[in-house]
Structures are given as structure tokens and as C-alpha cells.
C-alpha positions in Angstrom: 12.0 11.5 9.7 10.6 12.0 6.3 13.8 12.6 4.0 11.2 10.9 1.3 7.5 10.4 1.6 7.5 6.9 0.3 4.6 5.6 1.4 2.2 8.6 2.7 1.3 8.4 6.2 -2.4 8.4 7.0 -4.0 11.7 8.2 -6.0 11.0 11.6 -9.2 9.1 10.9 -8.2 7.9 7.3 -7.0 4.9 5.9 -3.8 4.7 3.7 -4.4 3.0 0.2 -3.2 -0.8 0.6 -3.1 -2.6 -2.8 -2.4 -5.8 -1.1 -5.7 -4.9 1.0 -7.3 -4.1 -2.0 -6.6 -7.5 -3.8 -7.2 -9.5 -0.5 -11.0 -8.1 -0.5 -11.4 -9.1 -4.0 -9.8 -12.8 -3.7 -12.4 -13.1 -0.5 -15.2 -11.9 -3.1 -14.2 -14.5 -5.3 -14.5 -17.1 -2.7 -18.0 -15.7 -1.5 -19.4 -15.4 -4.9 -17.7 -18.0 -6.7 -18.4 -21.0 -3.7 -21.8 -19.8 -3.8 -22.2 -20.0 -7.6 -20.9 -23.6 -7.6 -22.3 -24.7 -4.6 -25.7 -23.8 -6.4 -24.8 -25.2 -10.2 -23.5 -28.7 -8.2 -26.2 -29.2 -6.1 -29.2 -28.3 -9.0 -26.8 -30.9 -10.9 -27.7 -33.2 -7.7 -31.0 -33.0 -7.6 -31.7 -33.2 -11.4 -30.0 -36.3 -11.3 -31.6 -38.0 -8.1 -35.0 -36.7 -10.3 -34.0 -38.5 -12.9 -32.9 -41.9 -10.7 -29.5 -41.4 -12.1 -26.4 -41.7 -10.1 -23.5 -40.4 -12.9 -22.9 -37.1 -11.3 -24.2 -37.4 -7.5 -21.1 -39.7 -6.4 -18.9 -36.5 -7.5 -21.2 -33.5 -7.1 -22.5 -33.7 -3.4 -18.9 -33.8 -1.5 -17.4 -31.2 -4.0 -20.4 -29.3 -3.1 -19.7 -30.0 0.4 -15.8 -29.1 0.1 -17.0 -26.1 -1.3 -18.8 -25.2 1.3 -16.7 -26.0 3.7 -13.8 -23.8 2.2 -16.5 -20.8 1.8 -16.8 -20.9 5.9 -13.2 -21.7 6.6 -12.4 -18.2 4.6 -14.7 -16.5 6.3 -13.8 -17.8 10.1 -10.1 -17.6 9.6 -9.6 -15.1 6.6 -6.9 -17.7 5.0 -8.0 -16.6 1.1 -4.5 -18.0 0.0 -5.9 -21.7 1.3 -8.8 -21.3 0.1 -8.3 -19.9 -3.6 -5.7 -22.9 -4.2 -8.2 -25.4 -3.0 -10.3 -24.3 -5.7 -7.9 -25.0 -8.1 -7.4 -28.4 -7.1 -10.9 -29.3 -7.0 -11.4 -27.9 -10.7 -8.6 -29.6 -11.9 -9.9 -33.0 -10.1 -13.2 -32.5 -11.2 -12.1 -31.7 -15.0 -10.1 -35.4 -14.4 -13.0 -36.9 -13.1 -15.2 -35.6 -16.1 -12.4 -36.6 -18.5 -12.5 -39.9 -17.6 -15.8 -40.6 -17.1 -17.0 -38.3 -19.9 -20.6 -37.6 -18.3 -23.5 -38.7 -20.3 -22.3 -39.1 -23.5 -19.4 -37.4 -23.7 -20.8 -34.3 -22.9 -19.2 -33.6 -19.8 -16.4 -32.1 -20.9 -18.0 -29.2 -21.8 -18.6 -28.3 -18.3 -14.2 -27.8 -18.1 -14.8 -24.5 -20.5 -16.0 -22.7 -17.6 -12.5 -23.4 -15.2 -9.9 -21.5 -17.5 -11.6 -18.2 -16.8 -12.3 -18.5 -13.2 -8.8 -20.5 -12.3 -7.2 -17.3 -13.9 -9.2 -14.6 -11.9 -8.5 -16.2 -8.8 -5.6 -17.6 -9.0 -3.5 -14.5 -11.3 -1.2 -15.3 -14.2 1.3 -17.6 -13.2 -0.3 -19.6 -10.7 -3.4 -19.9 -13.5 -1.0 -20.8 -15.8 0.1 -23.8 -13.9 -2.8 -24.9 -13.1 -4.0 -24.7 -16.6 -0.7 -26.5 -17.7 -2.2 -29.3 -15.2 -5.2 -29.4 -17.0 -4.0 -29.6 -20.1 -1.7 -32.2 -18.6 -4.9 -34.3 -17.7 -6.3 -33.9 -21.1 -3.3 -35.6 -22.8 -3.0 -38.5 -20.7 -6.6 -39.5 -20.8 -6.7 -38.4 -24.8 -3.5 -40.1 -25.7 -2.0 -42.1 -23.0 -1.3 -45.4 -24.1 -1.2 -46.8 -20.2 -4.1 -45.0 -18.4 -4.5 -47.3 -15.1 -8.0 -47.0 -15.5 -11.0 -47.4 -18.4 -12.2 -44.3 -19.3 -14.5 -42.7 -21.7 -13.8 -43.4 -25.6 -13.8 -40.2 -27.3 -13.5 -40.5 -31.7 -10.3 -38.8 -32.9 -12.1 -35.8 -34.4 -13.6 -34.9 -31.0 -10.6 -35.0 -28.5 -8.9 -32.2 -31.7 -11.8 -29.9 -31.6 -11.9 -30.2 -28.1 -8.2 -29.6 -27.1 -8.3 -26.7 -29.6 -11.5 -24.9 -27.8 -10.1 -25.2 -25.0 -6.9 -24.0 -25.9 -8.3 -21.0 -27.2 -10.5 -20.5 -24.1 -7.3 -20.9 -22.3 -5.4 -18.1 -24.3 -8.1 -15.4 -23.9 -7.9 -16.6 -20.3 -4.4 -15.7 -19.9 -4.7 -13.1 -21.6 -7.3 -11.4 -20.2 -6.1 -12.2 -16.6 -2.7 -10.5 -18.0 -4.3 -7.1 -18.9 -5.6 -6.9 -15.6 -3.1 -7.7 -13.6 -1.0 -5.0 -15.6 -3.6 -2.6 -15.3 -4.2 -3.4 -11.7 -0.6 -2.8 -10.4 -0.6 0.7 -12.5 -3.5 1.7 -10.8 -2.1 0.9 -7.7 1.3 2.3 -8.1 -0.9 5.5 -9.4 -2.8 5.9 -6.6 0.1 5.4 -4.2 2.1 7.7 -6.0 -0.5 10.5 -5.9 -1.7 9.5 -1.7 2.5 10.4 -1.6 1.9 13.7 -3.0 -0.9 14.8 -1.2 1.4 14.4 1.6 4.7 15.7 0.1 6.6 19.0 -0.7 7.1 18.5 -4.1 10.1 20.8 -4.3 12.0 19.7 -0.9 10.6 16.3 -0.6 9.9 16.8 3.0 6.4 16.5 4.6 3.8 19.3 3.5 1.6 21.0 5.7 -1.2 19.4 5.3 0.6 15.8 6.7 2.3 18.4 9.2 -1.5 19.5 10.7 -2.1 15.4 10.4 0.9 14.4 12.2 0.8 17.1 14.9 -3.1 16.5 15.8 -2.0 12.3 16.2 1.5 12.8 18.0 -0.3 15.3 20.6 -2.8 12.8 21.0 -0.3 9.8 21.8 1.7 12.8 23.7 -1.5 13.3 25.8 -2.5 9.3 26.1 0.9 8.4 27.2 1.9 11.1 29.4 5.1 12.2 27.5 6.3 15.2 26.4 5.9 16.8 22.7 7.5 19.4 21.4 8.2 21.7 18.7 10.3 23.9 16.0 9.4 26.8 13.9 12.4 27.9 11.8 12.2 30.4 9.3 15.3 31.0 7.1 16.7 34.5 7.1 16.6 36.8 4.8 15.2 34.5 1.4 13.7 37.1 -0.2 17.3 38.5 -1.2 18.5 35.4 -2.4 15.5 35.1 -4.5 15.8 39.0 -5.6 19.3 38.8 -6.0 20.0 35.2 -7.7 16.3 34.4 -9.1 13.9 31.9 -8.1 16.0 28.7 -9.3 18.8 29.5 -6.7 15.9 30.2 -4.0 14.1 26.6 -4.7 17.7 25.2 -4.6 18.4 26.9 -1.1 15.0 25.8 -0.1 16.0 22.1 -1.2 19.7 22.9 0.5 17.8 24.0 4.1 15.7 21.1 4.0 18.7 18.5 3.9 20.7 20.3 6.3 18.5 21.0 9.1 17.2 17.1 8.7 20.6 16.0 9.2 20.0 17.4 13.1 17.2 15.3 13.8 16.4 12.0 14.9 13.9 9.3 12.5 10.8 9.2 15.0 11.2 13.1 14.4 9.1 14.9 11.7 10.6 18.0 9.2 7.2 19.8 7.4 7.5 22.4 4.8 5.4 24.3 6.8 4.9 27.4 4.2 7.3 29.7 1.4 10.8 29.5 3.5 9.0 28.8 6.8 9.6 24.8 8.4 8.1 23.2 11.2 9.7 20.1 13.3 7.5 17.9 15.1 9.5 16.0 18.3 7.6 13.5 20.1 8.5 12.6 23.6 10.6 15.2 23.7 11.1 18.2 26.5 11.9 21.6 26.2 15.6 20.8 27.1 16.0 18.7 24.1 13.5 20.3 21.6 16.2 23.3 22.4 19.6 20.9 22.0 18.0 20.1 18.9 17.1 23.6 17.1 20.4 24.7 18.2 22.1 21.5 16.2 19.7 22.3 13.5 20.8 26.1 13.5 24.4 25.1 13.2 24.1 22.6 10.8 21.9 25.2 8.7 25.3 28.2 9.3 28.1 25.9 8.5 26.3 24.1 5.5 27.4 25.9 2.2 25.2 25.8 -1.4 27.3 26.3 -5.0 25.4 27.2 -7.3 27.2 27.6 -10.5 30.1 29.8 -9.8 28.6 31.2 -6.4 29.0 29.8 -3.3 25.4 30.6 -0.6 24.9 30.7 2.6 22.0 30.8 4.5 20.9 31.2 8.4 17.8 30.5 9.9 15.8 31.8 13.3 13.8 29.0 15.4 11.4 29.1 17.7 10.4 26.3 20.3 7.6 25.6 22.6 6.4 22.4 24.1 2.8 21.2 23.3 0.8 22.1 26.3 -2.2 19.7 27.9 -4.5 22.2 28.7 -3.8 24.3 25.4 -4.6 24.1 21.7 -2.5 23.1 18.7 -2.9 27.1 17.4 -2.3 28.4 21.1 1.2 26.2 21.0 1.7 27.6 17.2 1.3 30.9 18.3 3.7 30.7 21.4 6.7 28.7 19.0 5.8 32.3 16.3 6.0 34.6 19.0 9.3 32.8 19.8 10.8 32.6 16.3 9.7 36.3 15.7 11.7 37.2 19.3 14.9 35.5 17.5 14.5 37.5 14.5 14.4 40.8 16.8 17.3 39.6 18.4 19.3 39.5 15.1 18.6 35.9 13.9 20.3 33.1 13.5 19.1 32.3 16.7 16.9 29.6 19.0 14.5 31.0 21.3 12.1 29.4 23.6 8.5 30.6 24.3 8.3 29.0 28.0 10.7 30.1 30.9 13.4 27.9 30.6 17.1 28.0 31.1 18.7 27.2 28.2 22.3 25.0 28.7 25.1 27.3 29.7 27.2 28.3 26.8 23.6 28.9 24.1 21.6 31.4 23.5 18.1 31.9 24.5 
């Protein structure tokens, strides 16, 4: 039952919109594009210094290299991005440690932490960037400042450790910053495009299921129907006489009747069973694994429900009736043969007086209803 299309379901052959999805692709593109990147810039290091006969950086670059790597083909075999993406931010905060402490050549490898901020933020979103970045920082104090490092470390002069922790402060802020924005932006686009997946799907005035999920929903359930060898049937109701209400009380009070019908007759249903707005007063109910027998116990609840219920509207009190038709979804038949038959059935209640369920196969209804 659809008393509220929340989340739209996805017509046959389509794929609903999955923000989650979305932002699982793009963390695995990070992994892919980023690993590679680094993989590349630590291995050049590598080889410039083996060039040069100089061991300061191979001792560090070659295994993170090799982590790297590893990580890139562990995402891809297992599809654990979450692993993988804090990993990252681990290495980059031992690395920055690492280049802290042993400065690089001259002091200038501290430079080389500028590029984390940006890429810790991307990867890793807001808050988590924000505590890794706290970590950082964190490093950057102790190593500046900490009167009892276990270790030697490189000496950097006063003025340079200030400009430094400022930079990379400000790198930090636009970081966060910029990493907010999107992550705003993100989850408005994503609630947007849910929102309007929904509405492609939905009856804006009743709230039910339009027709265009109803032709969706009927195609897929009369596969399953046919797959699994169970019955599938189906309602057409039409409410009785609308036009008068709408002549007689305006269009306000027929859009409330219309909302009024659609609550009461979903009240007689069961939740794997589907109410459409099929068309202007006309409804269709979809009932998977369901036979004539109960497809007609149903519409008969459903008609009940639909004579008993009473609107007010202002200082008038409504009523309203509807005729049904049912037919069971044939295997040799199509959809618009087993549309036609439930019509020719709903139009047969309507001769009969309305406010009636009548079926368009030969079937005895339960003793005591009408047929």
C-alpha cells in the first residue's frame, strides 16, 4: 500500500535515485584517482632520490606507495570504500608526522602537508576531515612546541613554525569550508531529486500512486504473477455520480471527496496491495497473489467502507458511492485485454444501479453479495 509515496518505486527497467549510491561511486573515484595520483608523485619522489644516491625520502615513500596500492586493489576486490578512505587518512597524517619530524631536505618538507587538508576533507566529509585535521594540527604542536618529544627532530627558527602553522591553518579553513558547501549542496540535491523521482510517481492531490507508477507496477507484479505461478488480480472503481458534487459544491469539495475516497477505500486493503489514481474520479487496485474470490471480498470491503464513510465539508455533510469492477490477470492475455474485461465489469455495475462489485469472469460470488 502506497498511503504516501515516500520513496518512488522504480518503473520496470529503471533504477531509483540512491544518494547513498551516489556518494559510494564518488568515494570509490576518490580511491581510484587519488591512489593513483600518489602512487605516481611517491614513486617519481623514489626514483629522483635513488638518482640522486640519496636515501631521505625512499625509507618512507616506497611502502606508502606500496600501502597505497595495496588499499587501491583491496577497494576494488571487496568494495570496502569506508576502509579504505580512513586508511588514507591515517597514512597522511603519518606521513605529515614523518615529514614533521624529519623536515625533508632542509626543512622543506613540510610543504608537501598543504596538499592533505583538501583531499582529507573530500574524502573523508566534514567531521571526519575535521578530526583528522584536528590530528594534524595536533602533530604540528607537539613537534613545534613540545618540550618532551621522545625523539630529535628537525630544528625549525621561530619565525618559520608561525608562518607555517598560519598557512596551514588558512588552507585548513577554506578546506572545511569548501568541503561544507558541498556537502550542503550535495544533500539538497539529493533530497531534490528524490522529492521530484516521488512526484513523478504520485497523485499530487490524493497522494496515492499515479498512473504512470500504476502501468509500472502492473507490468512487474504480472510478471512475478506469471514467474511464480500465482494469481493477480484487479479493481477498477469509479465513484458515482462526481460530476454533481463538483457542479453542485465546486471543485474544492470534489478534490476533497477525491482525497476522502482515496483514504477510505485504502483502509480495505492489505500493504503488499497497490491503490492508483488511475484517472479524474476513476481508481485502480492492483492485488498480487490474489484470486478472484478475494479480489471480490476485497472490492466489496472497499465499497462499504467507501458507503458508510461520511465527508463534512463546512456545514455539509457528503457522501459518496462507488461501482467496481474486478478481473483476474489472465496468462494467455494482455494487460489492456484484462483492463478492458475489469471496464466492461465496472460499467455492468453502473447499469445495475451502482454502488456495486461486479466480476468480469464466471464466478460465484459468496452467498449473501452481489455480483
Amino acid at each position: 500500500m502506497f498511503p504516501l509515496i515516500e520513496k518512488a518505486p522504480a518503473a520496470a527497467g529503471q533504477t531509483a535515485i540512491d544518494p547513498e549510491a551516489l556518494e559510494k561511486k564518488r568515494l570509490a573515484q576518490i580511491v581510484l584517482l587519488f591512489g593513483g595520483v600518489a602512487v605516481f608523485i611517491l614513486l617519481t619522489i623514489s626514483a629522483v632520490n635513488y638518482v640522486r644516491h640519496s636515501g631521505a625520502f625512499i625509507w618512507m615513500t616506497v611502502p606508502a606507495a606500496a600501502v597505497l596500492l595495496a588499499l587501491v586493489f583491496f577497494t576494488q576486490r571487496t568494495g570496502n570504500i569506508s576502509l579504505a578512505i580512513n586508511a588514507f587518512g591515517v597514512m597522511m597524517v603519518a606521513l605529515s608526522l614523518i615529514l614533521l619530524v624529519s623536515g625533508g631536505i632542509n626543512g622543506y618538507g613540510l610543504l608537501w602537508i598543504y596538499i592533505f587538508p583538501p583531499f582529507i576533507f573530500y574524502a573523508q566529509g566534514f567531521r571526519r576531515g575535521l578530526f583528522y585535521m584536528a590530528l594534524l594540527i595536533a602533530c604540528v604542536l607537539a613537534v613545534f612546541y613540545g618540550q618532551y618529544w621522545p625523539i630529535d627532530h628537525f630544528r625549525y627558527s621561530p619565525d618559520y613554525k608561525k608562518r607555517f602553522l598560519l598557512s596551514l591553518s588558512g588552507v585548513v579553513m577554506i578546506s572545511a569550508i569548501s568541503e561544507y558547501s558541498r556537502q550542503k549542496t550535495h544533500r539538497w540535491l539529493a533530497t531534490l531529486a528524490a522529492k521530484l523521482e516521488a512526484l513523478s510517481y504520485q497523485d499530487e492531490l490524493t497522494g496515492l500512486a499515479n498512473r504512470r507508477c500504476g502501468l509500472s507496477q502492473l507490468s512487474t507484479l504480472r510478471e512475478i504473477s506469471l514467474r511464480n505461478e500465482t494469481p493477480f488480480s484487479l479493481i477498477v472503481v469509479d465513484i458515482d455520480h462526481f460530476k454533481q458534487i463538483n457542479d453542485h459544491y465546486g471543485h474544492e469539495a470534489g478534490d476533497a471527496m477525491l482525497r476522502h475516497c482515496a483514504d477510505t477505500m485504502r483502509q480495505g486493503i492489505r500493504k503488499q496491495d497497490l491503490l492508483v489514481r488511475w484517472g479524474g474520479e476513476e481508481f485502480l487496485c492492483l492485488l498480487p497473489n490474489t484470486d478472484l474470490d478475494g479480489a471480490f471480498v476485497v472490492a466489496e470491503k472497499m465499497r462499504n467502507n467507501l458507503e458508510k464513510a461520511q465527508l463534512v465539508a463546512g456545514s455539509r455533510v457528503l457522501r459518496a458511492t462507488g461501482s467496481f469492477g474486478v478481473a483476474r490477470v489472465g496468462k494467455e492475455e494482455s494487460l489492456d485485454a484484462t483492463l478492458a474485461r475489469a471496464d466492461e465489469a465496472l460499467y455492468r455495475s453502473k447499469e445495475e444501479g451502482r454502488n456495486r462489485v461486479s466480476v468480469a469472469d464466471n464466478f460465484q460470488p459468496p452467498k449473501g453479495k452481489a455480483a
